[in-house]
C-alpha positions as CSV (number, residue, x, y, z in Angstrom):
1,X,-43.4,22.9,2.1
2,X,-39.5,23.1,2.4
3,X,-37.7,26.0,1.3
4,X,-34.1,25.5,0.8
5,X,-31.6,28.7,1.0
6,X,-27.4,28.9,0.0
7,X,-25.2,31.4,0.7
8,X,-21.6,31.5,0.2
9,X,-19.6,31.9,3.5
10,X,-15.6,31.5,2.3
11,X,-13.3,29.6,-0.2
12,X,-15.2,27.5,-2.1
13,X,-17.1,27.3,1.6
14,X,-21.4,27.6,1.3
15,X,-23.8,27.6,4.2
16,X,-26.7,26.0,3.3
17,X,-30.1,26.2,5.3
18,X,-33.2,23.7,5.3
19,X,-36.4,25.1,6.5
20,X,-39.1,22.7,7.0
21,X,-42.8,22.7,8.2
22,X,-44.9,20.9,10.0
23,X,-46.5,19.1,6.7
24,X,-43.2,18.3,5.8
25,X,-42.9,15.6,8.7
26,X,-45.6,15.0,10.6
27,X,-47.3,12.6,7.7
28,X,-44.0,9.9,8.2
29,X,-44.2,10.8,11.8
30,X,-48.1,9.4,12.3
31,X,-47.3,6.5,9.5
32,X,-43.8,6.0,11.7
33,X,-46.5,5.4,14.7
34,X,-48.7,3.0,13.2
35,X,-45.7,0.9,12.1
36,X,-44.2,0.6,15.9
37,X,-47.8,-0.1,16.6
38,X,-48.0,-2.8,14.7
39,X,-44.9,-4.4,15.6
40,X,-44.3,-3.7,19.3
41,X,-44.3,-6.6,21.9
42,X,-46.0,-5.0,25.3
43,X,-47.3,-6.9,27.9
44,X,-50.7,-7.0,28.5
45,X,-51.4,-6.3,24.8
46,X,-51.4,-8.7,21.9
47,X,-49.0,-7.9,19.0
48,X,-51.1,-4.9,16.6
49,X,-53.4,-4.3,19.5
50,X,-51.6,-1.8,21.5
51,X,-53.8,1.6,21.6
52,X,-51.6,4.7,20.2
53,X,-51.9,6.8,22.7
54,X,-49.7,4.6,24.4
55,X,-47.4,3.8,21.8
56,X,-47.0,7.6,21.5
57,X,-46.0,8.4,24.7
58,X,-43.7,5.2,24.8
59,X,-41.9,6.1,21.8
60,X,-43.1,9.3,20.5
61,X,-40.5,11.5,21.6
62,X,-37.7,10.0,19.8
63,X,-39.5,9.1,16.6
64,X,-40.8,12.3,16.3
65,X,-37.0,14.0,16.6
66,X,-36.3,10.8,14.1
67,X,-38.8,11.9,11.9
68,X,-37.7,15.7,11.9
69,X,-34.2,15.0,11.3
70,X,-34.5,12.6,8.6
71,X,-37.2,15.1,6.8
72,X,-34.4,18.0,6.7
73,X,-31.7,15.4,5.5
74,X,-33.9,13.8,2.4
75,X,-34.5,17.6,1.7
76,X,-30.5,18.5,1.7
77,X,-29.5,15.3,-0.2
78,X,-32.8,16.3,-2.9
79,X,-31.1,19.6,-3.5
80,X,-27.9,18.7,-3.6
81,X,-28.7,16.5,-5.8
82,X,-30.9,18.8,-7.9
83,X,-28.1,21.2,-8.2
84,X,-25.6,18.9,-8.9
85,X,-23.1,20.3,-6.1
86,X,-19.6,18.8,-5.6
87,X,-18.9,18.8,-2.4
88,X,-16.0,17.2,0.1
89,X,-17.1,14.7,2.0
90,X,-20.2,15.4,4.0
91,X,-22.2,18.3,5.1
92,X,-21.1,19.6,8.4
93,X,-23.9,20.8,10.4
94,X,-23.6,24.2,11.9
95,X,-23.0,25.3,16.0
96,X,-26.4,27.5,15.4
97,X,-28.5,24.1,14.7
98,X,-30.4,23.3,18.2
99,X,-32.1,19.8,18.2
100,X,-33.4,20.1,21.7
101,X,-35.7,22.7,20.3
102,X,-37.7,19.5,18.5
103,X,-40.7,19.0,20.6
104,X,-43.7,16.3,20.0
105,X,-45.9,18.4,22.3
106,X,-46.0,21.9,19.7
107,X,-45.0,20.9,16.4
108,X,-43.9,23.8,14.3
109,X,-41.1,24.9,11.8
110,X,-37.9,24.3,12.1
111,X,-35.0,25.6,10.3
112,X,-31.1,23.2,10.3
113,X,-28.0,25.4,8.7
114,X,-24.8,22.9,6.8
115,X,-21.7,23.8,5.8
116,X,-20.4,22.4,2.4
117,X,-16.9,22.5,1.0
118,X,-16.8,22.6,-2.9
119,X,-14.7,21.3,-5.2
120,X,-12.7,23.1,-7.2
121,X,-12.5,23.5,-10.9
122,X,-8.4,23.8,-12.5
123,X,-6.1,22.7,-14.8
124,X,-4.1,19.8,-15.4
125,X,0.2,20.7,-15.2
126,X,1.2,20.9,-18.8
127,X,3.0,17.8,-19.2
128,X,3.8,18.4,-22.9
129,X,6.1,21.1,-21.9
130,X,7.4,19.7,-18.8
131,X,11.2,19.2,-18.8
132,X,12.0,15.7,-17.6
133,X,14.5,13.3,-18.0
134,X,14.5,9.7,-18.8
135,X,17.4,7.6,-17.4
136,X,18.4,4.7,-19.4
137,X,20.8,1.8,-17.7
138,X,22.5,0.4,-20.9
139,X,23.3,-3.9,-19.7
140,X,27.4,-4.8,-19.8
141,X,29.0,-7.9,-20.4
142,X,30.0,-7.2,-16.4
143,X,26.5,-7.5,-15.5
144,X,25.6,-10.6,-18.0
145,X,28.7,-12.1,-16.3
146,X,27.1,-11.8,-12.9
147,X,23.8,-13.0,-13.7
148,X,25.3,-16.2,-15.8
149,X,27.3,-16.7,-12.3
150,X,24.6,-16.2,-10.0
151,X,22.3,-18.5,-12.2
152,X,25.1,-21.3,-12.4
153,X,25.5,-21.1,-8.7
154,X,21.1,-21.7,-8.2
155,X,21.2,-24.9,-10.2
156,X,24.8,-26.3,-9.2
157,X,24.8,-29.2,-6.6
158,X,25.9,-28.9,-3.0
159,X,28.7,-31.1,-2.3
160,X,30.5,-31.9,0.7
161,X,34.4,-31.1,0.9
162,X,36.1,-32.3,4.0
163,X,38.1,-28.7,4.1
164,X,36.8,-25.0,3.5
165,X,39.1,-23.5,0.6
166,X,37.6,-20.1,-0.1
167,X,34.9,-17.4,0.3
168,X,32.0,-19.4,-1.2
169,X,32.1,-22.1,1.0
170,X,28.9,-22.8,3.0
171,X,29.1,-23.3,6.6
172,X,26.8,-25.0,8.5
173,X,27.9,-23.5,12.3
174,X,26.6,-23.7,15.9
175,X,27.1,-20.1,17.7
176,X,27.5,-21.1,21.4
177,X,27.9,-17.7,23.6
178,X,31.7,-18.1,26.0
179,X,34.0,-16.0,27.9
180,X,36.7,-14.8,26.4
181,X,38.9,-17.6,26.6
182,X,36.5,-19.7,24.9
183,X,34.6,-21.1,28.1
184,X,31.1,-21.5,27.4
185,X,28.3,-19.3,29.5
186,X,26.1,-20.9,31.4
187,X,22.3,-20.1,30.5
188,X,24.3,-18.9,27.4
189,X,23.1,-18.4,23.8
190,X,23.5,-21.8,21.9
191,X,22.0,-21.6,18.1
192,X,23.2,-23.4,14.8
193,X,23.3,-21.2,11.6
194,X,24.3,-21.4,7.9
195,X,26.0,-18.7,6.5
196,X,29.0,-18.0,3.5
197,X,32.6,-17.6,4.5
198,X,32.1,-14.3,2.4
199,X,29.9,-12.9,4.7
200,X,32.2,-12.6,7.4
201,X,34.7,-9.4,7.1
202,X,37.9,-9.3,5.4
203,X,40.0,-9.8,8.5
204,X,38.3,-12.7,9.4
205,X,37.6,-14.6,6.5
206,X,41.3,-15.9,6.1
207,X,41.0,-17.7,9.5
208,X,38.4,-20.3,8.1
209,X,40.7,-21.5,5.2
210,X,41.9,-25.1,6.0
211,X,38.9,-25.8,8.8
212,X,36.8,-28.4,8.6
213,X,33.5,-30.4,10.1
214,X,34.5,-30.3,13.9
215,X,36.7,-27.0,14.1
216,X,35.8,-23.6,15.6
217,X,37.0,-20.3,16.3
218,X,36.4,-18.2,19.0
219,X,35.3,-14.4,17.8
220,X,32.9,-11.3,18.7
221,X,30.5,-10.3,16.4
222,X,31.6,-6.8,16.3
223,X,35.1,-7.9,15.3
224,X,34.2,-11.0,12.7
225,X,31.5,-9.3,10.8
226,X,30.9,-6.2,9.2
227,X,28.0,-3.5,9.9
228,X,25.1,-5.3,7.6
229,X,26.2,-9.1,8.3
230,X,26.5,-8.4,11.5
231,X,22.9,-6.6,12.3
232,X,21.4,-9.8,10.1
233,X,23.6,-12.6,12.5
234,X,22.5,-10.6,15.9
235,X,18.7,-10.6,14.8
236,X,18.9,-14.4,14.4
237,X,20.7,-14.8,17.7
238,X,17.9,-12.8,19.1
239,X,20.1,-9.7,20.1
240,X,18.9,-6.2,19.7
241,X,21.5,-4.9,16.9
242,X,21.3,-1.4,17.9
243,X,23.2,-2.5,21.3
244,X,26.9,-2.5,20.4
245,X,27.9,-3.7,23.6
246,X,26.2,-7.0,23.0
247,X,27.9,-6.7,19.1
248,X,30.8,-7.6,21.4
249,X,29.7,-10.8,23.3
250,X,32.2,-14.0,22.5
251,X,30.7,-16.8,20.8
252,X,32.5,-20.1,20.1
253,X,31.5,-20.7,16.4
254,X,31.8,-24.5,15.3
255,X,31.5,-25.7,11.9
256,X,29.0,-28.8,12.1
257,X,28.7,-29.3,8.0
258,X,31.4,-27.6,5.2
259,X,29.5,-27.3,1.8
260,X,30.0,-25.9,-1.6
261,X,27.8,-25.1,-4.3
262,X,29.3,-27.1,-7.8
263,X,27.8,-24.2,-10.5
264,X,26.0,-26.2,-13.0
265,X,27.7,-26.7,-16.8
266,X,27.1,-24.4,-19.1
267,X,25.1,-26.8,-21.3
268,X,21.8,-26.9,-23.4
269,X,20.4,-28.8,-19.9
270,X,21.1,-25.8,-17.6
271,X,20.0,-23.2,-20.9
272,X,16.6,-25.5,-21.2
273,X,16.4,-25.3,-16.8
274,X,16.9,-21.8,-16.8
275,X,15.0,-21.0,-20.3
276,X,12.2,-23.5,-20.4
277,X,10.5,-21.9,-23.2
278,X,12.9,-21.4,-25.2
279,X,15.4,-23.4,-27.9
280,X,19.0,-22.5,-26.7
281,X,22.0,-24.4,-28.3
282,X,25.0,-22.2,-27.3
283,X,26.4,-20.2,-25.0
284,X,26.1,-17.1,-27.1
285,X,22.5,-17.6,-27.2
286,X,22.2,-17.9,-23.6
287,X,24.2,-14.5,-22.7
288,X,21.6,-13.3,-25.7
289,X,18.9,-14.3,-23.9
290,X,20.3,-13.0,-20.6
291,X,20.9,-9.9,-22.0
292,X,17.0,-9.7,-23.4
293,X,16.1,-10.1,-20.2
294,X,18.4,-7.8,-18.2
295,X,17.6,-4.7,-20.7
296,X,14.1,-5.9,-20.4
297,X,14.5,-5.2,-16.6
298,X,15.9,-1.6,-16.7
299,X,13.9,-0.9,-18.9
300,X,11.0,-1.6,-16.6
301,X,13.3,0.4,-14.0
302,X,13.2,3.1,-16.2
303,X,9.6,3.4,-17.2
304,X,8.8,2.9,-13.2
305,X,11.4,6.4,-12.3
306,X,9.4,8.7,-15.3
307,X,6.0,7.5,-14.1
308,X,7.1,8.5,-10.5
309,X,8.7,12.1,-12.4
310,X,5.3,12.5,-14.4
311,X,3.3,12.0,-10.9
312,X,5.4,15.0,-9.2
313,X,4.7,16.7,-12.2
314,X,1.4,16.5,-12.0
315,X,0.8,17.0,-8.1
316,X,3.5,19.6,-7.8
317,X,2.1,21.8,-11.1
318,X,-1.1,21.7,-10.7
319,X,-3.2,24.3,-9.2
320,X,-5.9,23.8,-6.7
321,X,-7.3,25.8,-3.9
322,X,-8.8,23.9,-1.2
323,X,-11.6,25.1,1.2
324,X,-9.1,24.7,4.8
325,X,-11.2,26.1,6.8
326,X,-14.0,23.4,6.1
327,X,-11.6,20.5,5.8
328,X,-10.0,21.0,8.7
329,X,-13.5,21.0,10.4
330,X,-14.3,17.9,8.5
331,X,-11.4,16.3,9.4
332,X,-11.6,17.4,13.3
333,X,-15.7,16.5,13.8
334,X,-16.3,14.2,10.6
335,X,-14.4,11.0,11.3
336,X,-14.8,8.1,13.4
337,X,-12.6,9.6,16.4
338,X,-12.6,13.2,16.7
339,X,-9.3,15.0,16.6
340,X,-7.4,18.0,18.3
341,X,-6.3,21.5,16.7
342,X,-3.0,19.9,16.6
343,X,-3.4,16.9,15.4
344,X,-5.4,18.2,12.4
345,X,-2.6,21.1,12.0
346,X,0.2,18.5,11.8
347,X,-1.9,16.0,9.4
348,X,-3.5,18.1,6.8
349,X,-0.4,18.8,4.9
350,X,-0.1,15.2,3.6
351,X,-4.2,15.2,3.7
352,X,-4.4,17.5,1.4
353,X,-2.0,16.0,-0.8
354,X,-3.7,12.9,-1.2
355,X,-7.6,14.7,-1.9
356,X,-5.3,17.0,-4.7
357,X,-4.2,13.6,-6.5
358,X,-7.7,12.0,-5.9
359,X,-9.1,15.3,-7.7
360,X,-6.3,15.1,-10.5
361,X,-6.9,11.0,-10.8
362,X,-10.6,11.6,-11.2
363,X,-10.1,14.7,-13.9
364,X,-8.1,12.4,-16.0
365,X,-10.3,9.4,-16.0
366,X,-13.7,11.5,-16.6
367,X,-11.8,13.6,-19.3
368,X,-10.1,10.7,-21.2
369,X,-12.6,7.7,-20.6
370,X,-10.4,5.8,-18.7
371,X,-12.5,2.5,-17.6
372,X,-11.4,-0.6,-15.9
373,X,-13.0,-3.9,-17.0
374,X,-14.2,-7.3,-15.0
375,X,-11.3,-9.0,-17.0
376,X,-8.8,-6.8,-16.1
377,X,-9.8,-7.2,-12.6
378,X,-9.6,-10.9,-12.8
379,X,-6.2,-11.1,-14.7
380,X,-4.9,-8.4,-11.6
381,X,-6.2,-11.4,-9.3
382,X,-4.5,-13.6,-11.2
383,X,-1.2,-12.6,-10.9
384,X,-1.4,-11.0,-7.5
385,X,-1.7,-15.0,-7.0
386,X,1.5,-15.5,-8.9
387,X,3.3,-13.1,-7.4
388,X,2.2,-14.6,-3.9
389,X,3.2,-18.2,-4.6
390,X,6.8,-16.4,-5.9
391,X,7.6,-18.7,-8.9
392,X,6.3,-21.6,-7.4
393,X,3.4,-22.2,-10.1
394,X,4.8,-24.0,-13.5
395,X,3.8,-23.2,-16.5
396,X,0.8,-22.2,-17.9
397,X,-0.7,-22.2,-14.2
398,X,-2.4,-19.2,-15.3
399,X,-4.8,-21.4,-17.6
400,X,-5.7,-23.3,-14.9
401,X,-9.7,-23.8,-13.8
402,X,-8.9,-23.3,-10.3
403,X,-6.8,-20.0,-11.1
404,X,-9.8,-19.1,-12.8
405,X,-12.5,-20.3,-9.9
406,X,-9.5,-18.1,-7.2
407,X,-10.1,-14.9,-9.9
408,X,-14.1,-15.3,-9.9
409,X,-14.3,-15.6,-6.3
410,X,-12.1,-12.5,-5.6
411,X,-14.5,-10.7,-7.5
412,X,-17.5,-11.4,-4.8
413,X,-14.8,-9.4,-2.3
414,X,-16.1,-6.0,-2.4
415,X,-13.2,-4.7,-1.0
416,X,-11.0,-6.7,-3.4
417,X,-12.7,-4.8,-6.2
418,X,-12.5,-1.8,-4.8
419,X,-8.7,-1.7,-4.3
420,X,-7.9,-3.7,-7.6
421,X,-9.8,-0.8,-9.8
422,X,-7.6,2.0,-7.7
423,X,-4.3,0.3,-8.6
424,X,-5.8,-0.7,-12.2
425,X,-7.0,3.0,-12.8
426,X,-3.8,4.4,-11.8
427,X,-1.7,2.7,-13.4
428,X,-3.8,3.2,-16.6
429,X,-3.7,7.3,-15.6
430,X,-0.1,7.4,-15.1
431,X,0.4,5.5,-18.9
432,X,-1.5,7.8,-19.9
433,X,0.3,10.8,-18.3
434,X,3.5,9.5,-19.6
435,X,2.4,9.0,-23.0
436,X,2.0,13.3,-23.1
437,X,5.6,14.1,-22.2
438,X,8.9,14.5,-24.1
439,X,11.5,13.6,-21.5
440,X,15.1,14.0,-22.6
441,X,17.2,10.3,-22.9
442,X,20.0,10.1,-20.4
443,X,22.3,6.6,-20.5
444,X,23.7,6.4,-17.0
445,X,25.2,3.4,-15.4
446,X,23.7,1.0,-12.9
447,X,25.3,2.5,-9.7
448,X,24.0,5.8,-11.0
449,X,21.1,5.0,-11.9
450,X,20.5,3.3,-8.2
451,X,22.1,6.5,-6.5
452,X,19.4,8.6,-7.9
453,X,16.6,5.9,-6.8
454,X,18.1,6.1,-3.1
455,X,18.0,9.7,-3.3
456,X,14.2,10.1,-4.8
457,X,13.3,7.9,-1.8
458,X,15.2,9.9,0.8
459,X,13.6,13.0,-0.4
460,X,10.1,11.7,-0.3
């Protein structure tokens, strides 16, 4: 009979060592026989008939190591089981086990030592005393102003003046690369473009006033266009942007088309285009609307920055020790690819970061019940749909059969479900997370509120 020992060899660190004997195995090793017995194929021998003795020397050797092996592993998992041990990963067999020792000819004991690395029991971060800070961006008729421009400007019309008269003029351009007297390269870049006059710099800009179809100037990029234009205008012209000296090839640039955008009337047609749900009569009502929306959006910003502060509270405040020693094993012997020393050394940092939220995500959803339902899963599907078509679906797509017949077969994608309850589950944890702190209010404005984004990101 199996006798099954533990001892504890570090941090949260156990050996654990599985002693079988012969009884233990050698009844699934004769019934293991009889089965390859029945189905081998030898020649000579119809299919049941072949005689064991030589079906044992054939393949006893390796089902009998089989046989051994898989004895001492039902054994671990039935204790581990029994015990209710929560462990890291997988057992880790130990240097001291010696498989060559299993041998058909004198069966007899045999003992197999594992290493286990337990989990730890802690304590959330208090969040209800945690000292955080909300920062709330407060909409201004500035920003209202921009969006009822940028919105006019989507649903003008494009018309087709014969001469470009200012900075948001379209032009429809072929780049052609020349000398610097204008003469075009042989074997030369030659591609057409569309771009705003604005998007050329200040100094340059003033030059197109008056052009029209036909006309061209001949410029560098590095002298008509400023850092950001410029890196977007190279990458189209298939130039490496980190190469200045290429920033300052000549191209002839030719206007082919001049267009402007006619921003659409502010009437109840544009209010109902832009609003389709909604009754708007007056312009008033449409800046209300606008400004709904836009608060709406910060606020979103705002919720998305304390969940991000309330995660960092949690990871950084809460307390776990980790069995290393064994992880780093783990991680060095128990994945796909083995790795070196170094390569665990220089990995587990962030390693370890993510088990300590999978421990703290798991402690909240046992503690507080925190489930994720078929529905939700199939509204997630849903609108990761939406958000892949980007707008393109009308209204009340979402009540569509064939929305519904995407969302039901996503749910027969295993791996689908899998990721869809992860991002469910943590968003549900970090709700709940932020429903235990107080954070402080703070009204900052847009740039300052952006500043602090750019500087979370750079930090992380």
């Amino acid at each position: 009979m199996a006798t099954i020992s533990r001892e504890n060899i570090g941090l949260l660190t156990d050996k654990i060592t599985v002693k079988i004997a012969k009884n233990d195995y050698l009844p699934s090793f004769e019934k293991a026989l009889k089965n390859y017995g029945k189905q081998a194929n030898i020649p000579g021998f119809r299919k049941g008939m072949v005689p064991a003795g030589l079906i044992k020397k054939m393949y006893g050797t390796s089902v009998f190591a089989d046989e051994v092996l898989r004895t001492v592993e039902k054994e671990l998992t039935s204790y581990m089981t029994t015990e209710k041990l929560d462990i890291f990963a997988q057992p880790l067999p130990l240097p001291e086990n010696d498989a060559s020792r299993i041998d058909m000819s004198k069966p007899e004991d045999y003992s197999f030592a594992f290493e286990i690395g337990l989990k730890p029991a802690f304590e959330l971060a208090d969040l209800g005393n945690a000292r955080l800070t909300v920062n709330k961006v407060q909409p201004t008729e500035e920003m209202i102003d921009e969006e009822v421009k940028r919105l006019r400007t989507r649903n003008g019309k494009m018309t087709e003046p014969e001469t470009v008269a200012g900075d948001d003029y379209v032009l429809n351009v072929t780049f052609t690369e020349t000398d610097a007297e204008g003469n075009p390269v042989e074997g030369g870049i030659s591609k057409d473009n569309s771009l705003l006059v604005k998007y050329f710099n200040a100094a340059t800009r003033p030059r197109w006033i008056g052009l029209k179809t036909g006309d061209s100037l001949v410029l560098t990029l590095a002298g008509a266009f400023d850092e950001k234009e410029r890196e977007w205008v190279m990458n189209d012209l298939g130039l490496d942007k980190q190469d200045s000296v290429l920033a300052d090839k000549h191209f002839r640039v030719s206007i082919t088309k001049v267009g402007l955008v006619e921003p659409a009337d502010m009437n109840e047609e544009f209010f109902k285009t832009v609003y389709p749900n909604k009754e708007l009569k007056t312009e008033a009502e449409f800046r209300a609307a606008l400004l709904e929306e836009i608060q709406a959006y910060w606020d979103r910003q705002s919720g998305s920055q304390l969940q991000h502060a309330v995660y960092h509270e949690l990871l950084d405040h809460t307390r776990i020790e980790f069995p290393e020693a064994f992880l780093k094993r783990w991680m060095q012997t128990g994945g796909e690819k083995p790795k070196t020393q170094d390569e665990v050394e220089q990995e587990f940092p962030s390693f370890v970061n993510q088990l300590k939220w999978t421990l703290i995500l798991d402690k909240i959803v046992h503690e507080h019940g925190i489930e994720v339902s078929a529905e939700e899963i199939r509204a997630f599907a849903r609108q990761q749909l939406m958000g892949y078509m980007g707008g393109q679906l009308g209204p009340g797509a979402e009540d569509q059969p064939w929305m519904a017949d995407y969302a039901h077969r996503m749910l027969q994608d295993k791996k689908f479900v899998e990721d869809a309850m992860h991002r469910i589950q943590t968003d549900k944890v970090l709700q709940w997370a932020v429903s235990q702190v107080k954070p402080a209010e703070k009204l900052v404005t847009r740039e300052e509120f952006q500043h602090l984004q750019q500087e979370h990101q750079h930090h992380h």
